[in-house]
Each structure stands twice: as structure tokens, then as C-alpha cells.
C-alpha positions in Angstrom: -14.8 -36.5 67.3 -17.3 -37.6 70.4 -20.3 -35.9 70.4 -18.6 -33.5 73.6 -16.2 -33.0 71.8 -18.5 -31.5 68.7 -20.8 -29.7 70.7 -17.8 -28.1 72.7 -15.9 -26.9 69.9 -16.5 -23.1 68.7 -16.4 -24.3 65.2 -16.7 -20.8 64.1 -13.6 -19.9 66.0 -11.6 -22.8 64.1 -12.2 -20.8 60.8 -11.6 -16.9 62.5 -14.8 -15.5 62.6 -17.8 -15.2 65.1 -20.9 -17.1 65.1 -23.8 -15.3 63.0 -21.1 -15.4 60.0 -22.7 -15.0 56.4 -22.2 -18.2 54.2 -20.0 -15.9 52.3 -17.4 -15.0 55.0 -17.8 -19.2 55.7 -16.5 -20.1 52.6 -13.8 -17.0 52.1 -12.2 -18.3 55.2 -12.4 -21.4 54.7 -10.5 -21.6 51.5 -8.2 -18.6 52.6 -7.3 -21.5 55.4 -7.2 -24.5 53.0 -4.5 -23.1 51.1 -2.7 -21.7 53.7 -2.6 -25.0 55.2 -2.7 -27.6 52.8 -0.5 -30.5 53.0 1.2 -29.9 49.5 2.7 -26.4 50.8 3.4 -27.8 53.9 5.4 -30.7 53.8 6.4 -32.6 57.0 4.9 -30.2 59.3 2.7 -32.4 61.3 0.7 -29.3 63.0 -0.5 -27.8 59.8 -1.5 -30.7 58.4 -3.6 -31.2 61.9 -4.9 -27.7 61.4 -6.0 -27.9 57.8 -7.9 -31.4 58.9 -9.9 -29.0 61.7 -10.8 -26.5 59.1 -11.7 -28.7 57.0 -14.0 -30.5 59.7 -15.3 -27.1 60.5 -16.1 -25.8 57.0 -17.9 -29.5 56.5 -20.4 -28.5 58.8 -20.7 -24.5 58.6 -20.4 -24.4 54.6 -23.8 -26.6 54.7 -26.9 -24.5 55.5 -28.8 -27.6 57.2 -26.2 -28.6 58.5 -24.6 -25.6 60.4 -28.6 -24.8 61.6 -28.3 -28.0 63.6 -24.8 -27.4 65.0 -25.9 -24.1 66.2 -29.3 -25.9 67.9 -27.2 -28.4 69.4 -24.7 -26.2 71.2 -27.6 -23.8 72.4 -29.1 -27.2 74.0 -26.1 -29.5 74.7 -23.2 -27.3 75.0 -20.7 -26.5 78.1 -21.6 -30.3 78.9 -24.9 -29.7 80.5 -28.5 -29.8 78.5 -29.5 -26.2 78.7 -33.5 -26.2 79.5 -36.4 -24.5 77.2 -36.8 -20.8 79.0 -39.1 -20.9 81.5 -38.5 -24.8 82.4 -37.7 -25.5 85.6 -34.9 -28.8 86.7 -32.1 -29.2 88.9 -29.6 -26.3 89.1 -31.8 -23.8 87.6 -30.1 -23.3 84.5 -28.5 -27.1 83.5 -29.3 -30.5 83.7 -26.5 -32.7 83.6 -26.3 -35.0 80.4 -24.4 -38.1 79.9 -22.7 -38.0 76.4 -21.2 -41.3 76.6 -22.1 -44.3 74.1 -23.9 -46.9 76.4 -27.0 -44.7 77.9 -30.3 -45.4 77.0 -30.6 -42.4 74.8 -27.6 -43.7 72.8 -25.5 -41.2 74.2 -26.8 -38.5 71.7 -23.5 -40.2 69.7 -26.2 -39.5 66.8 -25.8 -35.6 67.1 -27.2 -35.0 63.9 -29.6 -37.9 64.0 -31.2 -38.0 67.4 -31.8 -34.5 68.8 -31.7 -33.1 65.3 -34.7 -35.5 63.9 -36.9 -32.0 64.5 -38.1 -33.5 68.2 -39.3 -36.6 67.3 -38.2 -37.6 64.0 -40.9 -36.0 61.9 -40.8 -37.1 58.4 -42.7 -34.1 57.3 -41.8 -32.6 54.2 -42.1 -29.1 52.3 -44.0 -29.3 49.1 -42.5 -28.5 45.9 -43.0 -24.7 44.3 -45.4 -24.8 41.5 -45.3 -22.1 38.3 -47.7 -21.3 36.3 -48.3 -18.2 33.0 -51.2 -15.8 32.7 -51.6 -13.2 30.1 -54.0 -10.6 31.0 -55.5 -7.6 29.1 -53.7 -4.1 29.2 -57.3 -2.8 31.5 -56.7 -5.4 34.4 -52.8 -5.1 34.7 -53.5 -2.0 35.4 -56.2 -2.0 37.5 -55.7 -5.4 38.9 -58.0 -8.6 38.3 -59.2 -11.8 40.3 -58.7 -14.9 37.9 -59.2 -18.9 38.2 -56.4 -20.8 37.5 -56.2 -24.2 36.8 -53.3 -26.2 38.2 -52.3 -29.6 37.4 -50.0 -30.8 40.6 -50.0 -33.8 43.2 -52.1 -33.7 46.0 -52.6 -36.3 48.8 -54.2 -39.3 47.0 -58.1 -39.3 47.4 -58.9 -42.8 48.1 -56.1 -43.2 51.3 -56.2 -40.0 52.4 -52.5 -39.6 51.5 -51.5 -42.4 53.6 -50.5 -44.3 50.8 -52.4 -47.7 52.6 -55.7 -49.4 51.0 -58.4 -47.9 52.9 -59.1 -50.3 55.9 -55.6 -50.3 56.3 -53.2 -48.2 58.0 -49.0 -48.0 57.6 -47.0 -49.3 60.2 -44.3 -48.2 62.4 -40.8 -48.4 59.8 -38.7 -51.2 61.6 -35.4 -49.9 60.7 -35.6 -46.0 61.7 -38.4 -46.8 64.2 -40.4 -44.3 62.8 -37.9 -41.1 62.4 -37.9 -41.4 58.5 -34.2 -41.2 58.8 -31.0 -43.5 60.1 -27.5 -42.5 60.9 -24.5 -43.2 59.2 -21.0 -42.9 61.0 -19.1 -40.5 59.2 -15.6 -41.2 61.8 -15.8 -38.1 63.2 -19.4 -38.5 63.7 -22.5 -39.3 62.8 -25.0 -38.0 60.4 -28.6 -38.4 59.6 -29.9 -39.8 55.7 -33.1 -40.9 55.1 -33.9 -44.4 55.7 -33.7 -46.4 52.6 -36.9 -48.7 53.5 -39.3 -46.3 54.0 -37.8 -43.3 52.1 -38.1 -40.8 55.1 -41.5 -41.4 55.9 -41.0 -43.4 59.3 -43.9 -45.7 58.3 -44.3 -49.0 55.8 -47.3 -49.3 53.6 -47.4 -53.5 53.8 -51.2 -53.2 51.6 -50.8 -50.0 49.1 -53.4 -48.3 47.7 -55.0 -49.3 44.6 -55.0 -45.6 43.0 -51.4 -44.2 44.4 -49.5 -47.7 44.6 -48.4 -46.9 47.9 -47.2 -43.6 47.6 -49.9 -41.6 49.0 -49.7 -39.4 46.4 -51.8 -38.8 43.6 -52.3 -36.1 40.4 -54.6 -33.9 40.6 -56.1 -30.5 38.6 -57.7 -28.0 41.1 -59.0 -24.0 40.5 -56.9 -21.5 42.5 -58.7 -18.1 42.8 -55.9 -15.5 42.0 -55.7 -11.7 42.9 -53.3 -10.1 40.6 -53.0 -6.7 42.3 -52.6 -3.4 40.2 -50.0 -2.2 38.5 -48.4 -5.3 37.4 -46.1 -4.9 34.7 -45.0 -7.4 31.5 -42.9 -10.3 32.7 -43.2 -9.7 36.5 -43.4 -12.4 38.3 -46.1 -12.8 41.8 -45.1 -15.4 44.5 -48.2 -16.8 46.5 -47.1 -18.5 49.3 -48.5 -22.0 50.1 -50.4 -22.0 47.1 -47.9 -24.8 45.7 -48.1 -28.8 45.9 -49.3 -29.7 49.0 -46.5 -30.8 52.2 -45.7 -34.8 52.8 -46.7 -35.8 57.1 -48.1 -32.5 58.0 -45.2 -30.4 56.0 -45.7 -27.0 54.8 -47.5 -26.3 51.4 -45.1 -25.0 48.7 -45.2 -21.5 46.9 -47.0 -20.5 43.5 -44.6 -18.2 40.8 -47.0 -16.9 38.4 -45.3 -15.3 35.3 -47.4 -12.0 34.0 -47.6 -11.5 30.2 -49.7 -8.1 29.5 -51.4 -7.7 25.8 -51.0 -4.4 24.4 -52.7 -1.7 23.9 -53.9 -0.1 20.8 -53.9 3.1 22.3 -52.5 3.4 25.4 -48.7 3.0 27.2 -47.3 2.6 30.2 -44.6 4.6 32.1 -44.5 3.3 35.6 -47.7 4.7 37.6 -48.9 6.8 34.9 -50.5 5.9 31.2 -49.5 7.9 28.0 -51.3 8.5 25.0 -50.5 10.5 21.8 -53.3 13.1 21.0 -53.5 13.9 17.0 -54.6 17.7 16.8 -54.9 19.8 13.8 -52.6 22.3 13.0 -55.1 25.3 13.3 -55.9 23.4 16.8 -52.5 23.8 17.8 -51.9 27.3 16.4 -55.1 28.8 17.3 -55.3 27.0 20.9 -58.8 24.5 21.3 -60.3 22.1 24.1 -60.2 19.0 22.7 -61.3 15.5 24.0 -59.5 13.3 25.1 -60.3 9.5 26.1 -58.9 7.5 29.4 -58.8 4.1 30.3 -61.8 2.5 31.2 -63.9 6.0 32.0 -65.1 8.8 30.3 -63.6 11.2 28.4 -62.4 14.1 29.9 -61.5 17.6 28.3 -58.4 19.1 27.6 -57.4 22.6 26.8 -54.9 23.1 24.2 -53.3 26.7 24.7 -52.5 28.8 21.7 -49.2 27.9 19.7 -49.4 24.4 21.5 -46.0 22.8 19.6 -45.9 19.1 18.5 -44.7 16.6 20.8 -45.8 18.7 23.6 -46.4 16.5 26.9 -49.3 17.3 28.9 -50.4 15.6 32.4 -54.5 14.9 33.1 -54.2 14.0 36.7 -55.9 10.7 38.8 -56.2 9.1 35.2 -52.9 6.5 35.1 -52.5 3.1 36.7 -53.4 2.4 40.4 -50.6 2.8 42.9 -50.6 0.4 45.8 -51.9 3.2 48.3 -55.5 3.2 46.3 -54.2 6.7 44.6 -53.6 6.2 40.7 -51.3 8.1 38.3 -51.4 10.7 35.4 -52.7 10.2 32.3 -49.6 11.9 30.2 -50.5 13.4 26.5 -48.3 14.1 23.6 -49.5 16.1 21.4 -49.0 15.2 17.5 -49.9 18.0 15.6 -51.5 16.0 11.5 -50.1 17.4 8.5 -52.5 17.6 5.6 -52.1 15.3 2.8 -54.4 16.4 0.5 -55.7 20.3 0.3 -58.7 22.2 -1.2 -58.2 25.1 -3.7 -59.8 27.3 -0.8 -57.5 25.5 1.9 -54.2 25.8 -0.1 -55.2 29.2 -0.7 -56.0 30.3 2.7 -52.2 28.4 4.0 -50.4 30.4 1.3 -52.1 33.7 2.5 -51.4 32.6 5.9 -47.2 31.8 4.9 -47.2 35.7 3.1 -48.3 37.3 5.9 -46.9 35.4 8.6 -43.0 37.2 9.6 -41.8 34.4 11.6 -39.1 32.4 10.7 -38.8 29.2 12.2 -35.6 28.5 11.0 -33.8 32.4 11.4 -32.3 31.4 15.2 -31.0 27.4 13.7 -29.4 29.5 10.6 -27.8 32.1 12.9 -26.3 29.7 15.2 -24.9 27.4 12.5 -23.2 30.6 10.9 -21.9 31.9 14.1 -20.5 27.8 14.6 -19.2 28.2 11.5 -17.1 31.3 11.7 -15.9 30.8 15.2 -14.6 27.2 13.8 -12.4 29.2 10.5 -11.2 31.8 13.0 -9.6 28.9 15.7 -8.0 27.1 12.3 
């Protein structure tokens, strides 16, 4: 396929859909296509066998992510045979500028459609640095209310004594004589041609002939630096914080990778978590919980505030102190929630047993009259339906 001929083509049309398609549509269509069309279902049918060739062209170049961003760049620019300016440039015709796709011009006919224009303007060899990860464990306190931490990183980093250029100082890289500098060559493909890095100088477009002592060329070098880290509030065991461009740092002027830091939270001895809001379980007395009492009750890095416990509080009652949980994102916090646990005795005086067994005589509630009732009632309606 000529470079007109690639740049003309609607190769989203060629699989049935329209261009903006999801990878996932891609690739449904594509083998929906395939197998409609392969050769082994249709024997000595000349067209379908053309036709499953084109899809398969099509789906070569839209299945790839990289490689469907530059097809898509190339017929904004290049398509309807005429170079289609920058808005707001000016030229002959207004809109287009003819363009001679042909093999002999001195721009090589753009025959290297996904090596020449689609070097990124220029052949940059600049490179995205790699994503770094890293583990903290923090105390229970600063999960919650968030906490600024060093932490150390061992990655590679430009090399100190070239300046990442990978040359002994006094020296500088040359220009790579086999890409010319664009870090990357073409290879024809018989349709057409695509881009790989060049093999000499590894896609940097430029030859270290003197390497560094300390990198050996490379123009890289390991290093340990101290990242300043906010972990905001609210942070929860296992969850994982993405800083962006806090990673290794890019090749040529390329963008910095990401850090992933994994949270591990120590627990506390005293104190939960239930999304926004902190729990605690309050041991009270049973005369406390009868009789009704304030009682204090401590929060999480203040003081302790006061709770009132009305009369016949019953165990494993849940109450809510308000503004005292974990910090939300919009500087409000949570609820501090409280279970009461009302303590059984485990050892008695004469005068305490003696008081609890006046207390049992003279008290005419019976907790269990309504649990005996129903049961019975169960019971007999259960006989009655046999």
C-alpha cells in the first residue's frame, strides 16, 4: 500500500465502525471479520480472501494503540491528498498545500509514514521514565489525620559526572550516522513502512564515541534520593497513592515517571475504623448502665470528652460523639461511634452479692417472659399446621 493509498483509506470503515472506536469494538470486529472471511471457510473465492487481507491490514494498525494514534495524526495532516495546515497557518489555498507522495522527492515521499512525520516532529528520542513503587507503614494517628514523610528511593537518574549524556566530560555525542539523529530507522513491511529503533544508537539519535568513566556510556547512573511525601488523610490499609512524576527520571528531555506508594496502617490498641468515622468499645458497669452516668470517654489525639449514659443504657448500644472520627477530604472529620460493653463482675463482696440478690427479689421484670412466650406460641402454631 503507497503512502496515498494509507492515508486515504478510512481504515475504520474497512472493519464497520466509525473513527473514535474503543479498542474493544476494534478487536470485536475484527475477529467477527476474520472468521467470516478466512480463507479456510472460503475456499476459491478470490474476493473474500482479498477482503479478509484488508481487515487484517486494518486491524494491524487500529488493534495497536501507538500505532492507530499515528494513523489518525497522519490522515488529519496528510489526508484527501493535500497537507492540511496547523490552524491559524496561512499557505496557498487557504486550507491545503499540495503534497507530493511519490518516492523520489526530497522528503522521501513521506513513503516512511510511520517513520518520517511520525518521529514526533523531528525525531525526538525522548523517552518516558519508568514508574517507581515503594511501601510505607504508618501509625493508626497519621493515616488518619494524614502525615508528611521522607522517603528514600533507590532509582537511576541522569549520571552525575556527564550530565546524562553518557560522553566523558569534555566530550559531547555525535549525530547517529545511520538514523541521522531520529533514534529510529524504518523497516519496509510490503505494505509499508514502519519505524523501530535504530539498532546503533538504541533510539537515542546520537553516538557516544568516548563514554563516561562512571555510566560506560549510558548516561545513566544509580542513584538514592529523599522524596518529601504528603500522605493525605484518611488513608486506609493497603491503598495505594500515585504521585505523578515522582518516578525515574525521562531519557532526552522525556517525561518523569509515576511513584505507587503501597500504605500498610499499624493497629490500634483501642481504636477502629469504619470509613470517616472511628469506633471504640466503652466498658461501663452494670449499675452505670442501669442507673444512667456521664462517663469519660477518650478520642484520638485530643482530650477526652464526656458522655452521658441514659438510664437502662443496654450492652452493645452504639452511640455517636460528633467532629471526633477521621478527617474527610473537605477539612470536616467524622464521628467518634461508641459501643457500650456493659463488665460483669467476676468476683463479688458479701455486701455486693447481697445487695444483687436483694436487687433480683425485688426486681419484677423478666427479661426472658416475651423470648418464652414467642417460642411457645412458635411452637403451638407449628403442632396445629402438622
Amino acid at each position: 500500500m503507497s503512502a496515498r493509498e494509507y492515508l486515504d483509506k478510512d481504515l475504520y470503515a474497512v472493519l464497520g465502525l466509525k473513527k473514535g472506536a474503543a479498542a474493544a469494538e476494534i478487536k470485536k470486529a475484527y475477529r467477527k471479520l476474520a472468521r467470516e472471511l478466512h480463507p479456510d471457510r472460503n475456499k476459491d473465492n478470490p474476493s473474500a480472501e482479498a477482503r479478509f487481507k484488508e481487515v487484517s491490514e486494518a486491524y494491524h494498525i487500529l488493534g495497536d494503540e501507538a500505532r492507530r494514534a499515528e494513523y489518525d495524526e497522519g490522515r488529519e495532516l496528510f489526508g484527501s491528498g493535500g497537507f492540511r495546515k496547523p490552524a491559524g497557518g496561512g499557505g496557498p489555498g487557504g486550507t491545503n498545500f499540495s503534497f507530493d507522495f511519490g518516492g523520489g522527492g526530497a522528503d522521501g515521499g513521506l513513503g516512511d509514514i510511520l517513520g518520517g512525520i511520525f518521529n514526533r516532529r523531528g525525531g525526538t528520542s525522548a523517552r518516558r521514565g519508568s514508574d517507581l513503587e515503594t511501601e510505607v507503614t504508618l501509625d493508626f494517628a497519621d493515616a488518619v489525620d494524614g502525615v508528611t514523610i521522607p522517603l528514600r528511593l533507590t532509582s537511576e537518574a541522569a549520571c552525575g559526572t556527564c550530565a546524562g549524556s553518557g560522553a566523558r566530560p569534555g566530550t559531547a555525542p555525535t549525530v547517529c550516522p545511520t538514523c541521522g539523529g531520529h533514534g529510529q530507522v524504518t523497516r519496509n513491511m510490503g505494505g509499508f513502512a514502519m519505524a523501530e529503533p535504530c539498532v546503533v544508537c538504541r533510539g537515542r539519535g546520537s553516538v557516544v564515541e568516548d563514554p563516561c568513566p562512571n555510566c560506560h556510556g549510558t548516561g545513566r547512573s544509580a542513584g538514592t534520593h529523599t522524596v518529601n511525601t504528603r500522605i493525605p488523610s484518611g488513608v486506609t490499609d493497603g491503598q495505594k497513592i500515585k504521585l505523578k512524576g515522582k518516578g525515574t527520571p525521562g531519557v532526552s528531555g522525556g517525561p518523569a515517571g509515576d511513584l505507587y506508594i503501597t500504605v500498610h496502617v499499624r493497629p490500634h490498641p483501642a481504636f477502629g475504623r469504619r470509613g470517616e468515622n472511628l469506633t471504640l468499645s466503652l466498658p461501663v458497669t452494670f449499675a452505670e448502665a442501669a442507673l444512667g452516668a456521664e462517663v469519660k470517654v477518650p478520642t484520638l489525639g485530643g482530650s477526652p470528652v464526656t458522655l452521658r449514659l441514659p438510664a437502662g443504657t443496654a450492652n452493645g448500644r452504639t452511640m455517636r460523639v460528633r467532629g471526633r472520627g477521621a478527617a474527610r477530604k473537605d477539612g470536616t472529620r467524622g464521628d467518634l461511634l461508641v459501643t457500650v460493653e456493659v463488665v460483669v463482675p467476676t468476683e463479688l463482696s458479701a455486701d455486693a452479692r447481697a445487695a444483687l440478690e436483694k436487687f433480683a427479689t425485688e426486681s419484677a421484670e423478666d427479661p426472658r417472659g416475651a423470648l418464652m412466650s414467642t417460642a411457645a406460641a412458635a411452637e403451638r402454631g407449628g403442632s396445629a399446621n402438622g
